[in-house]
C-alpha positions as CSV (number, residue, x, y, z in Angstrom):
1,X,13.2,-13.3,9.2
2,X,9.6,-11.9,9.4
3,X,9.1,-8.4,9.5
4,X,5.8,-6.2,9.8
5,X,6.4,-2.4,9.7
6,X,2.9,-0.6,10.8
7,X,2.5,3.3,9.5
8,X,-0.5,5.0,9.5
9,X,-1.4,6.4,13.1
10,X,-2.0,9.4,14.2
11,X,-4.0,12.1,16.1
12,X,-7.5,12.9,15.3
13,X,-10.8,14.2,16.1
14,X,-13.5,11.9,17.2
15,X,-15.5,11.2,14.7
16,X,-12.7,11.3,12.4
17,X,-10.7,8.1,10.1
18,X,-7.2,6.7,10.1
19,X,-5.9,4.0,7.8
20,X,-3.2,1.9,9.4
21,X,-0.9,-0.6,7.3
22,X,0.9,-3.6,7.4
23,X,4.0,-3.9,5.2
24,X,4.9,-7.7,5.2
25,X,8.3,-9.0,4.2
26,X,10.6,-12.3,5.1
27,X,8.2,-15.0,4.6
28,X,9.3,-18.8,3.7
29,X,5.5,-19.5,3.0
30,X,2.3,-16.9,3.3
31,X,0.6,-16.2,6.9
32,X,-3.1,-18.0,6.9
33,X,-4.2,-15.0,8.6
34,X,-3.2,-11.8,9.4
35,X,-4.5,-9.7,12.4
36,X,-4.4,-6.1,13.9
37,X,-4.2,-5.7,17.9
38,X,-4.6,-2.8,19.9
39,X,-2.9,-2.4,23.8
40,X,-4.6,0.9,25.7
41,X,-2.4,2.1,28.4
42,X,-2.3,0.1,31.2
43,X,-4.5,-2.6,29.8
44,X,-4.1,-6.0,27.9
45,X,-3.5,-6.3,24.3
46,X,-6.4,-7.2,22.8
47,X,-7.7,-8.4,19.0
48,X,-9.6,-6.2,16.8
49,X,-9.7,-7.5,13.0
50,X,-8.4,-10.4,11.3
51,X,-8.4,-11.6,7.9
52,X,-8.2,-14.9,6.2
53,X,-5.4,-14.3,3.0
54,X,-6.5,-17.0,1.4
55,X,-10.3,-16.6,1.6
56,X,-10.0,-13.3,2.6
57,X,-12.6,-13.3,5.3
58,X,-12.8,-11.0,7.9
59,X,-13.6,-10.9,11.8
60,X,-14.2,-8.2,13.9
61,X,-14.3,-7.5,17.6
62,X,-18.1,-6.2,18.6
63,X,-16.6,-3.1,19.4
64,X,-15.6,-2.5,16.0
65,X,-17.8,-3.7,13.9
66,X,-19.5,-1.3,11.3
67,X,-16.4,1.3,12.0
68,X,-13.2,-1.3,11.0
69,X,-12.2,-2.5,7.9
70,X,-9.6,-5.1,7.4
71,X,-8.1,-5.9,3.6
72,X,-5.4,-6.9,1.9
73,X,-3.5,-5.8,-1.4
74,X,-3.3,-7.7,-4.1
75,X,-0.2,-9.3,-3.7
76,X,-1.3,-10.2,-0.1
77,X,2.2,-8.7,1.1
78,X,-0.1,-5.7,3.2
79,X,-2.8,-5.7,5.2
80,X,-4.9,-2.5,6.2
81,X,-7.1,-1.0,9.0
82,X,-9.2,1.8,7.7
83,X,-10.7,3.3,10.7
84,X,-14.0,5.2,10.7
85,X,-16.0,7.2,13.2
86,X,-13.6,7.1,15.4
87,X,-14.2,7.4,19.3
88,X,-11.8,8.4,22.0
89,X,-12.3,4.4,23.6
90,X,-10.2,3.7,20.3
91,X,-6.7,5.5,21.6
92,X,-4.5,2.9,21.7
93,X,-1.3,1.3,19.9
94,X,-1.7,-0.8,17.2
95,X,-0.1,-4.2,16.4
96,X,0.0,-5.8,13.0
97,X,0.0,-9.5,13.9
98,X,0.8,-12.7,11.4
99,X,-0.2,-16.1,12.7
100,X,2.9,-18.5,13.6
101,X,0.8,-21.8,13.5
102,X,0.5,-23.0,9.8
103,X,-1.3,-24.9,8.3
104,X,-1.5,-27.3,10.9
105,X,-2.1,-24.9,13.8
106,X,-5.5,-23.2,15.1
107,X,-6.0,-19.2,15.3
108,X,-8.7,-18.4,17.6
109,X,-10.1,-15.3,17.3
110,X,-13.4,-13.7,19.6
111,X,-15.9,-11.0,19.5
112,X,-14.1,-9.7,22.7
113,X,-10.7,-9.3,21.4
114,X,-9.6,-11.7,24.6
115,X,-7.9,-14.3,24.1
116,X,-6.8,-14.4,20.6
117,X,-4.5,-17.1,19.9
118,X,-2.1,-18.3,16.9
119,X,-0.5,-15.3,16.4
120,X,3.5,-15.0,16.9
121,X,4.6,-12.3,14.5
122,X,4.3,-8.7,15.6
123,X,5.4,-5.1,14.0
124,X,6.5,-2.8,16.2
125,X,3.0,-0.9,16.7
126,X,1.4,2.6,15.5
127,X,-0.2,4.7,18.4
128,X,-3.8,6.1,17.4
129,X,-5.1,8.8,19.5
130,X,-8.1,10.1,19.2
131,X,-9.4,13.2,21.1
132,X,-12.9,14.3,22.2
């Protein structure tokens, strides 16, 4: 059974930084990619940053870019989220996410965080607040 535990949230200051991670366990074969998600109250969960584990690239919604960082361990068991300069637009919780499509499946990911596909696994979220 696949299991992502998230840890890392917290309250801050704007302009402050948070690193969120992704403790991955329960695998028959590694994830493709990994992803982090973030659902505002009373809004849509939307992508923020995913990562290729085998290539180890990264994406990054426009609203993020230059302030996230996505990365992986080593081992490629955990992923992280350090977040910079933070701004109050950023409260949120936060989803680790594992694609569910394999090898043979598409993950699509956007600069709007909309409409992200391929992903199936989910922790059970982190809440970020960050305060003006």
């Amino acid at each position: 059974q696949v299991q992502l535990v998230e840890s890392g949230g917290g309250s801050v200051q704007a302009g402050g930084s948070l690193r969120l991670s992704c403790a991955a366990s329960g695998y028959t074969y590694r994830r493709n990619y990994m992803g982090w998600f973030r659902q505002a109250p009373g809004k849509e969960r939307v992508g923020v940053a995913a990562i290729s584990t085998r290539a180890g690239s990264t994406y990054y919604v426009n609203s993020v870019k230059g302030r996230f960082t996505i990365s992986q361990d080593n081992a490629k068991t955990t992923v992280y989220l350090q977040m910079n300069s933070l701004k109050p637009e950023d409260t949120a919780m936060y989803y680790c996410a594992a694609e569910d499509v394999g090898d043979a499946g598409v993950v699509v990911v956007t600069a709007t965080g909309h409409d992200w596909t391929g992903f199936g696994y989910w922790g059970q979220g982190t809440q970020v607040t960050v305060s003006s």
